[in-house]
N, C-alpha and C positions, 0 to 999 in steps of 0.2 A: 369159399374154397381158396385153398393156397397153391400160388403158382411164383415160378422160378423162369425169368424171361431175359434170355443171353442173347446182346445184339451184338452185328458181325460188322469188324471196321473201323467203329468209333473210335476219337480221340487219338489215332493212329498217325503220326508221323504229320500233327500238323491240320490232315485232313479229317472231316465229317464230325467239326467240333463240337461237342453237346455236352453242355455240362450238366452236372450230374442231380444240381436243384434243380434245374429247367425239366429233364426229363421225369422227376418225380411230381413236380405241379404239370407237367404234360400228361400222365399218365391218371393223376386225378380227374383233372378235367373229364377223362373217357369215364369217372365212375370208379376207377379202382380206391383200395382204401388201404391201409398202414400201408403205401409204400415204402420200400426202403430200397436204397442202394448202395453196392458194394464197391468202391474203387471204381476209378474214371473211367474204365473200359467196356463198361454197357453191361453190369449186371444187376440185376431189380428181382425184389420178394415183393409180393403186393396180392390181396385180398380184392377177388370177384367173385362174382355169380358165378356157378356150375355153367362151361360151356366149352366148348370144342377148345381144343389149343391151338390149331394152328389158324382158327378165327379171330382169337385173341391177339396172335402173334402178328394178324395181317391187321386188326383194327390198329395197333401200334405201328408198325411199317406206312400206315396210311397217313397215321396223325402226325410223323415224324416230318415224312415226305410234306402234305400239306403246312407245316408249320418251318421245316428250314430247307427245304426245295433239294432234299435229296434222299436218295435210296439205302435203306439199311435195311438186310434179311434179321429176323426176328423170329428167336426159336422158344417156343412157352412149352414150360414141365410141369406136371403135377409133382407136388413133394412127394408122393410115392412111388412115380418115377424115378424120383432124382434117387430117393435111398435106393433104388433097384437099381438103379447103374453103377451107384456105388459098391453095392453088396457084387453084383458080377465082374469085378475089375479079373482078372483072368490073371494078371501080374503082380499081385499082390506081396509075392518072396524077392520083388525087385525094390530097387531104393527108387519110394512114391516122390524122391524132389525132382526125380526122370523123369514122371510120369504124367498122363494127362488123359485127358478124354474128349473126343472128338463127337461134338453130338452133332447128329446128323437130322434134316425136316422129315426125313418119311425115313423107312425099314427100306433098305437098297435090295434088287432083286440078285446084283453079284454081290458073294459073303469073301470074294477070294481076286487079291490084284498081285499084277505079276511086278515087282518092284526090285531091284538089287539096292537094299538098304543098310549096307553092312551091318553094323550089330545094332540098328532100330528094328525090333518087333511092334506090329500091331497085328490086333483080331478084332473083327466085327461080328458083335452080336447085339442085335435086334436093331434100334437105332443109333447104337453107339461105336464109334469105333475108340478103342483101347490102345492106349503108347504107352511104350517105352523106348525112353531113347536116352543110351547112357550117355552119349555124347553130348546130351543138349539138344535143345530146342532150335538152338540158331544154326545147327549144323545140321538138321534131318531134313531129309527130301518129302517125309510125310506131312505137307503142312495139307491146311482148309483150300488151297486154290488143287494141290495136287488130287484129294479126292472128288473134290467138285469137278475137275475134268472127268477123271474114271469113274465114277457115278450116277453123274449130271445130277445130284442133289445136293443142295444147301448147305453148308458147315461151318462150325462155329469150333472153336476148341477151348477148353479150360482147363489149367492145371489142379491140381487135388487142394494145394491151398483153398483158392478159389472155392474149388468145389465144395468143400468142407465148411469155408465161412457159409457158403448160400445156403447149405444146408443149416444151420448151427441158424441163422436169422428167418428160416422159414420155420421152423422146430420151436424159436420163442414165439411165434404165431399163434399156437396151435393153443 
């Protein structure tokens, strides 16, 4: 099976250093096979067994913590996911270099936060929550700490770039 595993944090400003051959011999060692990864920021396609994702996501969070003695949440996609999140972007008539996608660890039971986000849109549907934000990335009050307070679940964000590579290296898998 092909899976899509976005960690939260790494390589960031210095801290939660892991470079990106280390986490691909890290993640062999667990078993997995053609890993691959995408730019420094924690994103990996890699071949397992048929099994839960967010089990997979915690066997990694585990082996990270055991191997460099710290915490990084860990969100696993099947690649029919990932095209399903793709395929539902809700903003598709907006310019996608705004845009990004905020995957979230579970389906949040509020689909609606009260935010004054001048001209940034988002919509949550199913696990994911959808941006736009004309202004940029570094100017929107909707980051991964803000829905993780209104939520209390996990987030990771990725722009469509991003997105599009990991899909585009999970798809030569197949």
């Amino acid at each position: 099976m092909i899976y899509i595993a976005i960690l939260r944090g790494i390589n960031v400003s210095g801290s939660k250093k892991l470079p990106m051959a280390e986490l691909r011999t890290l993640l062999s060692t667990l078993g997995f096979t053609d890993v691959q990864t995408y730019i420094q920021s924690g994103n990996v396609v890699f071949k397992a067994a048929k099994q839960h994702q967010e089990k997979l996501g915690n066997q990694i969070a585990e082996a990270i913590k055991k191997q460099y003695d710290y915490e990084v949440p860990v969100l696993v996609k099947t690649i029919d996911q990932w095209k399903t999140a793709i395929a539902n972007n809700p903003f598709a008539e907006a310019d996608i270099s705004k845009q990004g996608i905020t995957f979230l660890a579970t389906i949040p039971s509020a689909t609606t936060i009260e935010i004054d986000s001048k001209d940034d849109r988002f919509e949550i549907i199913n696990s994911e929550i959808y941006l736009d934000c004309p202004g940029g990335f570094g100017r929107t009050k909707l980051t991964n700490n803000f829905f993780e307070r209104k939520l209390k679940i996990r987030a990771t964000t990725r722009n469509w770039k991003t997105i599009y590579k990991l899909l585009d290296l999970a798809e030569a898998m197949e």
